[in-house]
C-alpha positions as CSV (number, residue, x, y, z in Angstrom):
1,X,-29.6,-1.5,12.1
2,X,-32.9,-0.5,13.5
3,X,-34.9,2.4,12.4
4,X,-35.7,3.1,15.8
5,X,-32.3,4.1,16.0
6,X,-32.2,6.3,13.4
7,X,-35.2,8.2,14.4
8,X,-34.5,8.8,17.8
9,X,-31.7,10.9,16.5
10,X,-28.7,9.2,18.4
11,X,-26.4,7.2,16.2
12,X,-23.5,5.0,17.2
13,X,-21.3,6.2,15.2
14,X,-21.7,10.0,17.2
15,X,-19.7,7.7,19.9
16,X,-17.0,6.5,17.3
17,X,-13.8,9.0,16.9
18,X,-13.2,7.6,12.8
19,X,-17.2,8.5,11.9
20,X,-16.4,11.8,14.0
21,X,-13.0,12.9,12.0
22,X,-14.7,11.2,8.5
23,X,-17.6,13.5,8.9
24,X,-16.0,16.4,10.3
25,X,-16.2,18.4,7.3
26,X,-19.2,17.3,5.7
27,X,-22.1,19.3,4.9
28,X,-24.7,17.4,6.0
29,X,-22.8,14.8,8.5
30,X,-26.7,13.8,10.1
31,X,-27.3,12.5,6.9
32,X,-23.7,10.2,7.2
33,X,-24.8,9.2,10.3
34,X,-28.1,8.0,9.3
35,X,-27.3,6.2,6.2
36,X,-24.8,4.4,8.7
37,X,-27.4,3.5,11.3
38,X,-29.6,2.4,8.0
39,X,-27.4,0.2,7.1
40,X,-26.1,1.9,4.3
41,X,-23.1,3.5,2.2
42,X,-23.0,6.9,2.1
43,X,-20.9,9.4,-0.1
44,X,-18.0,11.4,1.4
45,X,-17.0,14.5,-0.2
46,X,-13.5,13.8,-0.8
47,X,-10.8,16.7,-1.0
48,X,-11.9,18.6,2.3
49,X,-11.0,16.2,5.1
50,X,-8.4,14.0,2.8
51,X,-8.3,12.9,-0.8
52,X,-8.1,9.8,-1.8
53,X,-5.9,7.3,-4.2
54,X,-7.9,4.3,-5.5
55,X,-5.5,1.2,-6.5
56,X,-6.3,-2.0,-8.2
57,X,-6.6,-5.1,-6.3
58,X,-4.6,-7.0,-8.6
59,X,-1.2,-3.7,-8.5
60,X,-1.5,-4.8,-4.6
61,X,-1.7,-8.5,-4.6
62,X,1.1,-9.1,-7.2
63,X,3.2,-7.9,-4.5
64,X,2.3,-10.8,-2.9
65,X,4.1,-14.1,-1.9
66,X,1.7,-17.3,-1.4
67,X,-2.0,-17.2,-0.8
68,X,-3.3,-13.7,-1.1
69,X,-5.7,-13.6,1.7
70,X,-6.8,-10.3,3.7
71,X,-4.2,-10.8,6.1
72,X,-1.6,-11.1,3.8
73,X,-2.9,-7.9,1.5
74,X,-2.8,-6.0,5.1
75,X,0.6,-6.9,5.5
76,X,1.6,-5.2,2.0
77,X,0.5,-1.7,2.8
78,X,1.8,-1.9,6.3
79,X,5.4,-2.9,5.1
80,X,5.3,0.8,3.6
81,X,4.0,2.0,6.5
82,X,0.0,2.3,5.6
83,X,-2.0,1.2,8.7
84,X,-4.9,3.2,8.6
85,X,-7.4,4.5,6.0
86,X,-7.8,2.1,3.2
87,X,-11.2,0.8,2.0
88,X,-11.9,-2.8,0.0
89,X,-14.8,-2.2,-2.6
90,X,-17.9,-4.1,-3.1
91,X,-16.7,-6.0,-6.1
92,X,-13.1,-6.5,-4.0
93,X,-11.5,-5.2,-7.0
94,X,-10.4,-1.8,-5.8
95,X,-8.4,-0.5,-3.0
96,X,-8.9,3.2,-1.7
97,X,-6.1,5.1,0.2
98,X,-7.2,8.2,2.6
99,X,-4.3,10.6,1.9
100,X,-4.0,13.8,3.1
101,X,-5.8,16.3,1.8
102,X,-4.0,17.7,-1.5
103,X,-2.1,14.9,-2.6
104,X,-4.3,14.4,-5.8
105,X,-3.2,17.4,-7.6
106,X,0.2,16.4,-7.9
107,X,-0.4,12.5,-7.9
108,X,1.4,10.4,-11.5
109,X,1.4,7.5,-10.3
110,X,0.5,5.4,-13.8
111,X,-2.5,2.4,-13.2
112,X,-3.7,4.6,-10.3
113,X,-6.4,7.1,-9.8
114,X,-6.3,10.2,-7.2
115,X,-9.4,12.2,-6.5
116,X,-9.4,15.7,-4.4
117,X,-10.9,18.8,-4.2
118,X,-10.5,20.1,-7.4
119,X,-12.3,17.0,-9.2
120,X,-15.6,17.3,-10.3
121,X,-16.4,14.1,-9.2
122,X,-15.3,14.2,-5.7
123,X,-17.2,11.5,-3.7
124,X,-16.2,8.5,-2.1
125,X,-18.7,5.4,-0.6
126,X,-17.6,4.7,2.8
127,X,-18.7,2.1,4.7
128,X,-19.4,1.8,8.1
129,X,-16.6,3.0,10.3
130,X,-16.6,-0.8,12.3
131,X,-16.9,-2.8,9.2
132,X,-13.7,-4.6,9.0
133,X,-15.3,-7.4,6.7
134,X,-17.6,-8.7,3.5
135,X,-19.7,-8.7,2.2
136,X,-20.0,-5.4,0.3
137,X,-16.8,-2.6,1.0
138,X,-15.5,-2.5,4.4
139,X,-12.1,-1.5,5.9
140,X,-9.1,-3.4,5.4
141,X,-7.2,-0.9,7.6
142,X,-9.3,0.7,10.3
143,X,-10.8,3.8,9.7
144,X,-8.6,7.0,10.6
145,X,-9.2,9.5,13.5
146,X,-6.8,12.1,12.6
147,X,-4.6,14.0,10.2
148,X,-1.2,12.8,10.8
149,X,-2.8,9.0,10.6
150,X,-3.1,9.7,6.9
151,X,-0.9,8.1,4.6
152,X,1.6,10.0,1.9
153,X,2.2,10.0,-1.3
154,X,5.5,8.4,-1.0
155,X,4.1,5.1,0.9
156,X,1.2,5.2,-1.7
157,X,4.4,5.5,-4.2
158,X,6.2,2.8,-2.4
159,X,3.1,0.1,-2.9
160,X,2.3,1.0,-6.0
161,X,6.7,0.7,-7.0
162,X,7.2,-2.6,-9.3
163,X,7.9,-5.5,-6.6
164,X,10.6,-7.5,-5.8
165,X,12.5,-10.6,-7.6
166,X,10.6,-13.2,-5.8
167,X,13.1,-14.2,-2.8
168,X,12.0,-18.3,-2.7
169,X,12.1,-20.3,-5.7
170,X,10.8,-24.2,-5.6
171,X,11.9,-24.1,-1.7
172,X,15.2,-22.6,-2.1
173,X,16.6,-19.5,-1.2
174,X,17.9,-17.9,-4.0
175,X,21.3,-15.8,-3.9
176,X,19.7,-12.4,-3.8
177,X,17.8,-12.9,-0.9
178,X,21.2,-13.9,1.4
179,X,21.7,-11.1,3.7
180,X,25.0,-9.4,3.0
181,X,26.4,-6.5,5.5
182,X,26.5,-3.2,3.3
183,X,30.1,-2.5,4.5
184,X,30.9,-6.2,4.2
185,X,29.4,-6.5,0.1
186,X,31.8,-4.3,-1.4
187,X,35.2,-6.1,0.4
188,X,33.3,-9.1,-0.6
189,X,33.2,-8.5,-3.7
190,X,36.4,-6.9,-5.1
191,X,38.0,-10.2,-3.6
192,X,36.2,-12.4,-5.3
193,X,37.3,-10.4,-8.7
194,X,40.9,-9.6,-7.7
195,X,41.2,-13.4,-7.2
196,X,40.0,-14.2,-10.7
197,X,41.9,-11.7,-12.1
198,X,45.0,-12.7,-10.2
199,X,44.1,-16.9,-12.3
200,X,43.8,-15.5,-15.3
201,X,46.9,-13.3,-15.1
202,X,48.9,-16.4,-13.8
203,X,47.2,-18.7,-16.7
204,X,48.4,-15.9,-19.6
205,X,52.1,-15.3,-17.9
206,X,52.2,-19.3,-18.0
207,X,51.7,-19.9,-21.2
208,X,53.9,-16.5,-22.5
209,X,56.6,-18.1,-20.6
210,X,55.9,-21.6,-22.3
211,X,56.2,-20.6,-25.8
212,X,59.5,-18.7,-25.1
213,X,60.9,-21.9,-23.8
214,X,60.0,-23.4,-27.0
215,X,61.9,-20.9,-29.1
């Protein structure tokens, strides 16, 4: 962007209600604001406004069926429920979640990474709030506006969970992924085994009977 811009002291981004709730707690949020106009990436102190989990692209896209574009890694954090907050980095190797603030300092989670307030190294590059692509970091999942947008630990948990036997194999639907009513799988299943348990009791009474006959 211009530097006209950023001297005049009016910044887009005053106008845009993610900047606003991103820098609502900073220090200095001018100096947000003007890195933004500048065209660059400032730091966020992390841990007052939220806290944030960083994944690795590859714990995401495993999770994945097919070709692994954008739109596809979108869709995995909003099956859990994610649809705000998360940030692609430069190298398109990491994924940051904006969680609510606190999360970090009870966060396990193992191949994962949680940063809050009581890190030393508390800082998190955020892009532009309208940058929604390459290159360099951008938002995969628009920036959020408020607290209750933020996502939890347990949908962070959910991603991050080991995925799925792959439902399609070579074209074919495989057996686990045939829907089955949960009050109709049980029923289903005991009489599949009472009816080989009934064959085999008939096959052993047959043959008992058979070697009698023979004495």
């Amino acid at each position: 962007m211009s530097r006209p811009q950023a001297m005049s002291g009016r910044y887009s981004t005053l106008d845009h209600p993610g900047a606003r709730w991103l820098v609502s707690r900073a220090v200095r949020p001018r100096e947000i604001h003007e890195a933004w106009a500048m065209g660059r990436t400032p730091s966020i102190e992390v841990g007052r406004r939220f806290d944030v989990i960083h994944l690795s692209a590859k714990a995401v896209e495993d999770r994945i069926l097919g070709t692994r574009t954008d739109e596809a890694i979108e869709g995995a954090f909003r099956a859990v429920g994610i649809g705000q907050g998360v940030i692609v980095s430069r190298q398109r190797d990491v994924h940051s979640v904006l969680v609510r603030a606190g999360t970090a300092r009870t966060w396990d989670a193992p191949g994962t990474s949680a940063v809050g307030v009581d890190d030393h190294l508390r800082y998190l590059r955020v892009p532009h709030p309208g940058r929604r692509e390459g290159p360099g970091a951008f938002w995969l999942l628009p920036v959020t506006e408020r607290d209750e947008a933020l996502a939890t630990a347990g949908q962070v948990h959910a991603l991050t969970a080991p995925p799925e036997r792959s439902r399609i194999t070579w074209g074919f639907t495989s057996p686990s992924s045939r829907h089955v009513a949960p009050t109709e799988a049980p029923h289903a299943t005991t009489t599949s085994l009472e009816r080989v348990q009934k064959q085999v009791y008939s096959h052993s009474r047959q043959q008992l009977l058979n070697t009698f006959k023979k004495e």
